[in-house]
C-alpha positions in Angstrom: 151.5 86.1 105.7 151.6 82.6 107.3 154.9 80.7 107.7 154.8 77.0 108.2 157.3 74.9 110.5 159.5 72.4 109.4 157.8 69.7 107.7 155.0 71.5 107.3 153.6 73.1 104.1 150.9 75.8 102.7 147.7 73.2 103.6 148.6 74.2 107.7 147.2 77.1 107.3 143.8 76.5 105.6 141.6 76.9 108.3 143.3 80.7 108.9 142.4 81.3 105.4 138.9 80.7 105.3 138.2 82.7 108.4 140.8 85.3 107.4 140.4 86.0 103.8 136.9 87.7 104.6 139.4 90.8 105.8 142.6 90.4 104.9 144.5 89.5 102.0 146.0 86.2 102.6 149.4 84.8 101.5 151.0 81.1 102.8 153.9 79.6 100.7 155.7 76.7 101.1 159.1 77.6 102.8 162.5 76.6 101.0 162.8 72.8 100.8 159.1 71.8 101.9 155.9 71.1 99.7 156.4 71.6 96.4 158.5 74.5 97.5 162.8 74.3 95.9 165.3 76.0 98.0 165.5 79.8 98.0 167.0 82.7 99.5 164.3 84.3 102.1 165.0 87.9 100.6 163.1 86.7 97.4 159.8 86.5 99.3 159.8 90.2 99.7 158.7 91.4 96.1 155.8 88.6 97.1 155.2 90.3 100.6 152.7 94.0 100.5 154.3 96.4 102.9 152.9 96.2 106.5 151.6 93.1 106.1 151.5 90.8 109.4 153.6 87.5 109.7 152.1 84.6 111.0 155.2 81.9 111.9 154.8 78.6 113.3 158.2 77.1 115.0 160.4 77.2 112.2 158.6 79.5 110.8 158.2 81.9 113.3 162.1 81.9 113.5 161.9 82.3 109.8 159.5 85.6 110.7 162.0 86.7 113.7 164.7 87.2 110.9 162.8 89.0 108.6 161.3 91.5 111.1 164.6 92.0 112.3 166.5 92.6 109.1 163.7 94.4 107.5 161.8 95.7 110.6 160.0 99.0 108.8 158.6 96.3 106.2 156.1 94.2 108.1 153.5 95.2 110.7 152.5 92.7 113.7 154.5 89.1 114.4 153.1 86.2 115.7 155.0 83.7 116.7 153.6 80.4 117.5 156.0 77.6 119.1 159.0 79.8 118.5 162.4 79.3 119.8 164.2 83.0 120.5 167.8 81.5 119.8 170.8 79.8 121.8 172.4 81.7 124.0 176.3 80.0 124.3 178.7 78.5 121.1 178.3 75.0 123.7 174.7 75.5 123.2 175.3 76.1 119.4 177.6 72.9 119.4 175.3 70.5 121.1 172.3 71.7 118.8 174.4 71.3 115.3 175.5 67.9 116.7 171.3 66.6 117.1 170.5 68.4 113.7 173.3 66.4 112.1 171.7 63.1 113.7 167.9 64.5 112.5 170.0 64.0 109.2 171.4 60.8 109.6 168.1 59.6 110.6 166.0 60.7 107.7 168.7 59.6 104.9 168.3 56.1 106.7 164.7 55.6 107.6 163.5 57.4 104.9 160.3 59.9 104.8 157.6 57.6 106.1 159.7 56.1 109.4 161.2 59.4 109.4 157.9 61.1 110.1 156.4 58.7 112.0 159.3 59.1 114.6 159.1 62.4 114.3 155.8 62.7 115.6 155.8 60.2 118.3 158.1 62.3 120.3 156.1 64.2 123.5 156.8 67.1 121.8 153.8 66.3 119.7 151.7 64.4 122.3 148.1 64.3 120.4 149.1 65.8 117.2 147.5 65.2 114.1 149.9 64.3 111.3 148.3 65.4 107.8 149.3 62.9 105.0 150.4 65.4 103.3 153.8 65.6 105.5 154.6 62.4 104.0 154.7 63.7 100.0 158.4 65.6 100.4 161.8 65.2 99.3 164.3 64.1 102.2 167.0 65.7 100.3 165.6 68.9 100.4 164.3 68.6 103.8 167.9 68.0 104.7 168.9 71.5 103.0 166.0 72.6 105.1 167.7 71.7 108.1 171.0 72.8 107.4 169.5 76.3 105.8 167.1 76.9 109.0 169.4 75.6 111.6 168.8 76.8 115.3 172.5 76.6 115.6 173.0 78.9 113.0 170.4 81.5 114.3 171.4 84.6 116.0 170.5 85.1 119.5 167.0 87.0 119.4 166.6 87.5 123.3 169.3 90.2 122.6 166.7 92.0 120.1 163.6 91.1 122.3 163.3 95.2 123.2 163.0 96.2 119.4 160.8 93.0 118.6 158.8 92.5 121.4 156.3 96.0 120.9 155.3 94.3 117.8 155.3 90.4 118.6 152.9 88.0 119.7 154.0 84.5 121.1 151.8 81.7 121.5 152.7 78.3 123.0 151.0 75.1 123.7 150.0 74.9 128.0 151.5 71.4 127.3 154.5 72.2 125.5 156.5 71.3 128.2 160.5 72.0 126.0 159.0 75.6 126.0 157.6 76.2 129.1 160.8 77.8 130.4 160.9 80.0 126.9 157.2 81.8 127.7 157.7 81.7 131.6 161.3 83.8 130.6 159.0 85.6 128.0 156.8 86.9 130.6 158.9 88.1 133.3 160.3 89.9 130.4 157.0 91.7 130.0 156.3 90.6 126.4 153.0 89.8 125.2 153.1 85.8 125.8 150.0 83.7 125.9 149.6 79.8 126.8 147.3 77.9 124.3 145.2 75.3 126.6 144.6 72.0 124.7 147.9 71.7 122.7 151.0 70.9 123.1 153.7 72.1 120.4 151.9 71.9 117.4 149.5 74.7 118.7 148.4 75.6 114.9 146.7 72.6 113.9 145.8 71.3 118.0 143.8 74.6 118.7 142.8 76.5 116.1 140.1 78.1 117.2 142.3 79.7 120.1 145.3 80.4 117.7 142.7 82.1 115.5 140.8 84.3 118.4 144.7 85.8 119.7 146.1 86.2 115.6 142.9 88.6 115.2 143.0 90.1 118.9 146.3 91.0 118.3 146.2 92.6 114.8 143.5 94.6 116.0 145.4 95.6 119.1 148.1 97.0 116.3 145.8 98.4 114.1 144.1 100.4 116.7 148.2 101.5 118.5 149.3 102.2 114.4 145.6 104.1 113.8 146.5 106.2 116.9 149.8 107.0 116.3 149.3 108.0 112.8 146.1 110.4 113.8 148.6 112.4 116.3 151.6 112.8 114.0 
């Protein structure tokens, strides 16, 4: 199951589905509040989700996909996390991020979805990124929801659940992603299974597929072969 980030939709994950739908059965939705998606509670997505299936998350989405394996953890099988933030450690970290998400706001209710995205994307964050038009078809006041719904400085601290998560996760990052660098370098010393993504920068889904691609499938294999294992010597 592939989870987009924010202003993302279903059409980021179309090169995955070509080369994945040969093995697997394939599922990408449009998250609450983006594409042609209306808000909704995440806990709806599970009649939609086979048991053991792997989540694919991208940034917000891989947050999204850090919640779920946490609240449901004997649901899914392998987690992927590309460009994913683990969670804020300190209520002055949570103060400072509420207080930029609010301005995110106040910046697209003023310059509107076009501006809005164009800004967006300029930032080094997304040095070299494509931008698909089809970021620009959305509603602002539902990517607002978004925001609020999704908020980093809502989310629970993961690094505290790393131990639990980390068997079953994969975390990919962009080797130019520089706002993350500190994230996989503390990832690593950690001894979780942490891989840099050469060619990209945050947007590592749509900068290198090919790469992305090569380390979803190497480490769903990796799983299968652990969970064929296991269940052989029970």
């Amino acid at each position: 199951m592939f989870l987009h980030g924010f202003l993302g939709c279903h059409l980021d994950w179309k090169p995955y589905l070509k080369h994945f739908e040969r093995d697997y059965n394939c599922i990408a939705i449009d998250l609450p509040g983006h594409g042609k998606s209306q808000m909704y509670e995440l806990s709806e997505l599970l009649p939609l989700i086979p048991l053991k299936s792997h989540l694919i998350g991208y940034s917000m989405g891989g947050r999204i996909a850090l919640e779920l394996i946490h609240s449901y953890p004997k649901y899914f099988g392998k987690a992927i996390l590309l460009s994913t933030h683990l969670g804020l450690a300190t209520v002055e970290e949570k103060r400072i991020r509420h207080y930029e998400e609010e301005n995110i706001i106040d910046r697209l209710k003023a310059a509107g979805i076009k501006s809005f995205i164009d800004n967006w994307y300029a930032k080094p964050l997304f040095e070299n990124a494509p931008v698909p038009s089809y970021r620009y078809r959305q509603s602002p006041d539902l990517l607002i929801k978004a925001i609020r719904k999704f908020s980093l400085a809502k989310q629970q601290n993961f690094w505290n659940s790393l131990p639990e998560i980390s068997p079953f996760s994969t975390f990919l990052y962009g080797a130019g992603d520089k706002a993350y660098k500190e994230t996989f370098e503390r990832l690593l010393k950690l001894d979780a299974n942490a891989h840099l993504i050469e060619e990209s920068s945050h947007a590592v889904h749509i900068q290198n597929v090919s790469a992305c691609i090569n380390l979803i499938e190497r480490s769903i294999n990796a799983y299968k072969r652990i969970s064929n294992h296991l269940e052989s010597i029970r």
